[in-house]
N, C-alpha and C positions, 0 to 999 in steps of 0.2 A: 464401514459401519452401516446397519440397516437404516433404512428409512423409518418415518413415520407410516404407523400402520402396518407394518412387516413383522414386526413383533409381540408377544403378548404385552400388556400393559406393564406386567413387574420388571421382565426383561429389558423394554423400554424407557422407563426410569432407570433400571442399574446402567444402563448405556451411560445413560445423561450424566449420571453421576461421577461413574470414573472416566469421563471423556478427558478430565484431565491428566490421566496417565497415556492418554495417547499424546497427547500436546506436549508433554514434559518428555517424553522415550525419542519421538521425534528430535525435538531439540536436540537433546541429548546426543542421540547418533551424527547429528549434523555437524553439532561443536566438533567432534571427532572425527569427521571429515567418514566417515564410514559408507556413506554412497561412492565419496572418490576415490575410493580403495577397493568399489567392486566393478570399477569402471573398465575391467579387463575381461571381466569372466566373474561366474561364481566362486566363493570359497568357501571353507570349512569355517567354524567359527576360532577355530583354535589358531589358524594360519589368519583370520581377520584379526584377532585379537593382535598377536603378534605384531602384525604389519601397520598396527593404528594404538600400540601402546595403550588398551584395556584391558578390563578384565575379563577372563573368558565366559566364567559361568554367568558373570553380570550381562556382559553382549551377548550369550547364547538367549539366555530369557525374555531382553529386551527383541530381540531381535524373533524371536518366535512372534512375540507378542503381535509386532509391528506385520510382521508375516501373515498371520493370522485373518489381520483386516484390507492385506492386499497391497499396505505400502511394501513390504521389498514379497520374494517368493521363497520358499523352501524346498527344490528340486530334490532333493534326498535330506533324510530327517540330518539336521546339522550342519547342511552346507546354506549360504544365502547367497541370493541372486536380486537385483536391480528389477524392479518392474517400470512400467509410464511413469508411474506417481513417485518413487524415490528417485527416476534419473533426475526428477527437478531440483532434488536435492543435493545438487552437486553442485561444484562451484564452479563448474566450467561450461556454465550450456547455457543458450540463448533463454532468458526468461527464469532463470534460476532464481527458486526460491527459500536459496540454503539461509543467508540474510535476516530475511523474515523469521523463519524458522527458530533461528538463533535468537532475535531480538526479543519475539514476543514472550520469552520466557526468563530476560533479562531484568535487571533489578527497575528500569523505567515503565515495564508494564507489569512482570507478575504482582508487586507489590499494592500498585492500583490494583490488581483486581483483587484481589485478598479484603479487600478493603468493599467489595458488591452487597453489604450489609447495610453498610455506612449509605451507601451509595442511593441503594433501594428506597430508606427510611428518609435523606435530606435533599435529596436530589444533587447535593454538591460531587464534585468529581473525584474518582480515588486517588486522584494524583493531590487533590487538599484534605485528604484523610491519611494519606500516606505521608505524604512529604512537605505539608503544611503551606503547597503553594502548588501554581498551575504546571503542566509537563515542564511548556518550553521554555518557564523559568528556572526551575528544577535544571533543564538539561545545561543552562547556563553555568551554573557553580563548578568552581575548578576540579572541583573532585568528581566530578562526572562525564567531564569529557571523553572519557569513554565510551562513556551512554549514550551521549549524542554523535558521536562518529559511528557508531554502531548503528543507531536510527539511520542514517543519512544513508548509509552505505544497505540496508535492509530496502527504504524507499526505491534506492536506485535502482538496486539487484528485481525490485516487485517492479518496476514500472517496466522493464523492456519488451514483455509478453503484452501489454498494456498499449504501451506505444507504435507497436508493430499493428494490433489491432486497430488503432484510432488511425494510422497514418494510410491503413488501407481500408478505409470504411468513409474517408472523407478527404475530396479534391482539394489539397493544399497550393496545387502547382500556380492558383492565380494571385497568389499573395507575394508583397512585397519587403513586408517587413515584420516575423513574427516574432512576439513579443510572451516569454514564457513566467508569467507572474509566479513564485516562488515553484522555481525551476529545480533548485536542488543540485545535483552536479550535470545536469547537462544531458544525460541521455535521450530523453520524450523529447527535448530540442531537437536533438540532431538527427532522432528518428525521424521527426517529421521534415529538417532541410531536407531531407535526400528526396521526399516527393516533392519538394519545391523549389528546384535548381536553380531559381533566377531570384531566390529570396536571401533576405540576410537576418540573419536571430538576435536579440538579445535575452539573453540570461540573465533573472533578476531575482535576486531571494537577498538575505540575510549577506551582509560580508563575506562572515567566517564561513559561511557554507559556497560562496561562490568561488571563493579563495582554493576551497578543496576540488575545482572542480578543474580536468585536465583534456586537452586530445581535443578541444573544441572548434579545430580547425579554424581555416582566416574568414568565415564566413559568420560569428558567432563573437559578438562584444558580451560581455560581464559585467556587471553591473549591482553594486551592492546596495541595499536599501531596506527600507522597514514601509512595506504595501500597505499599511494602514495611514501612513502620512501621506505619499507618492508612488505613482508608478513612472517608468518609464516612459516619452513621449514618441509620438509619430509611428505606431505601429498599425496596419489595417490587419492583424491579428490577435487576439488577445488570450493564453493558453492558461487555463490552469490545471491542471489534474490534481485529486486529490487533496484541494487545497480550501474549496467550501465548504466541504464537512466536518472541517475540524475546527469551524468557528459557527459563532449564534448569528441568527439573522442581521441585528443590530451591524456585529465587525463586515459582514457578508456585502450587508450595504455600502458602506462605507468602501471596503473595497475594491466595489462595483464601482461605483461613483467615483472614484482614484481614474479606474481604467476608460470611465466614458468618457470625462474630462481630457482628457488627451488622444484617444482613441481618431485615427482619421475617420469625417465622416460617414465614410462608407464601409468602415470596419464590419469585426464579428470579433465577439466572445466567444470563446470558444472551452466546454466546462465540461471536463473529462470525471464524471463521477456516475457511481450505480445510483440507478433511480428508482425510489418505493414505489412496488406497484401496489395497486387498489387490489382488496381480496384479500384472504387467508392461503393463496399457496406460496411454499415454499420459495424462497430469494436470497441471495447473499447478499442484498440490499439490507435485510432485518437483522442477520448476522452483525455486518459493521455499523450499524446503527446503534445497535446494544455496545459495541465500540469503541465509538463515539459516544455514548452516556458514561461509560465509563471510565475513558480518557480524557474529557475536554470539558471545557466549558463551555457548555453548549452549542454545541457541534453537534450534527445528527443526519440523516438520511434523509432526502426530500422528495416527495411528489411532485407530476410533473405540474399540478396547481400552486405548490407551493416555489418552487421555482419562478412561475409566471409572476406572483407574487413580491418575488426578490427581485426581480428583473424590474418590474414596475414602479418600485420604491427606490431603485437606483437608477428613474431615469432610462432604463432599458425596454427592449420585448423582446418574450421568447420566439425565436424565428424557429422552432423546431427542435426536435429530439434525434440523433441519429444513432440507434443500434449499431455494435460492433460485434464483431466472434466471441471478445470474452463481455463477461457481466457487466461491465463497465459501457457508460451511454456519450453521449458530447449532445450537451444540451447547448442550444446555439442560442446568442443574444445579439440583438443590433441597437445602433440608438431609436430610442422610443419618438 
């Protein structure tokens, strides 16, 4: 899709407008596994159709469409082929973002956003216009558990491209014991043991989520908890990715102050998250922050002032920001 400024101003707005049929067609093809069925070669749409149990002239349309803005390609009018951006839609490749793709258009986020009126006008979150209470209580009730193994397994699938970036953009090898605060099932852990062969992990989130988590080799303890009470002790590590911006300054502290109170004194935090820059250009940092207004309670994207801010009220200092390959920063904290 064009950029800002590439197109006339009306063109511009209809972009905007139905950007949500790219987001829903995506999905769509994903659920259907429709990248892993072109993972040979190109096909026609009538032999795709076949081989993924859809409909043709439905997947001929969508699949133009998708064509059109460069997720798959159209080598002859009606055959489709795989480009960069759909192989990540597969579910067989390093950093795969089939997961994702599927989640966000599942009944735990489309529904909040549906709800970006509510949103705009009370500042409350679409998950308490929606479903009259916050996500991750929401993802609690037994009829959802779906929704939530779905999250979990989408986090995973989004962190491996994530983890390979931070694990080569920051010296892990002199650490002795890291400590992954709402770890999820383990991968961004065990990304980063492999640069630090003389360390040992613990894994600490939720129970039921650590429960789900597998292959975590004998170097790697589990550890089930709720990070607003307790964190785990004796780590000179402290990992979280993706785990600050989904709460308000207030929980942020609190679970800063968890991890310095235990934290060896020569530790580091260590805060795997996109950081707002200053300016009006373009960031995927303003992206998930709009995101995060709309998912959480107040949860949001933070400047690196604001950060130093968090750090300071938990007892912390920012020791620095370290850029990675992708968008994603690791904001570094030590004790204050």
């Amino acid at each position: 899709m064009a950029g800002p400024g590439e197109l006339p101003p009306q063109a511009q707005i209809m972009q905007g407008i139905f950007g949500f049929m790219v987001t829903k067609c995506m999905s769509a093809v994903a659920a259907h596994r429709i990248p892993d069925a072109l993972k040979d070669g190109p096909l026609y749409y009538t032999d795709l159709a076949e081989k993924t149990g859809t409909d043709q002239r439905a997947l001929h349309r969508m699949m133009r469409m998708l064509s059109g803005i460069g997720i798959f390609s159209e080598p002859e009018p009606g055959k489709y082929a795989l480009t960069p951006a759909s192989e990540l839609l597969r579910t067989d490749v390093p950093g795969s973002m089939h997961g994702m793709a599927v989640m966000i258009t599942s009944d735990s986020h489309w529904q909040p956003w549906g709800r970006m009126e509510e949103v705009l006008k009370t500042g409350a979150s679409g998950p308490q216009h929606a479903f009259g209470t916050d996500l991750f209580t929401w993802f609690q009730h037994d009829d959802n558990k779906d929704q939530w193994e779905m999250f979990n397994v989408a986090m995973s699938s989004f962190s491996s491209g994530i983890a390979h970036a931070v694990a080569e953009s920051i010296d892990f090898s002199g650490f002795k014991h890291i400590v992954d605060v709402g770890g999820g099932h383990g991968y961004f852990l065990k990304t980063l043991l492999e640069k630090a062969p003389e360390a040992k992990g613990t894994l600490f989130d939720l129970p039921q989520v650590v429960e789900g988590a597998s292959d975590l080799g004998d170097r790697i303890q589990r550890e089930g908890g709720d990070f607003f009470k307790s964190v785990p002790g004796g780590g000179d590590c402290y990992t979280l990715k993706h785990i600050i911006h989904d709460w308000s300054d207030e929980q942020c502290v609190t679970i800063l102050k968890n991890i310095g109170e235990v934290m060896d004194p020569n530790g580091k935090v260590m805060v795997a998250e996109l950081v707002m820059p200053e300016g009006n250009q373009p960031h995927p940092a303003k992206f998930m922050d709009v995101n995060m207004l709309a998912m959480t309670e107040g949860g949001c994207e933070r400047t690196e002032a604001e950060y130093a801010e968090l750090f300071s009220k938990a007892g912390l200092k920012l020791n620095g920001i370290h850029p990675t390959p992708s968008p994603v920063s690791v904001v570094e904290a030590i004790k204050g």
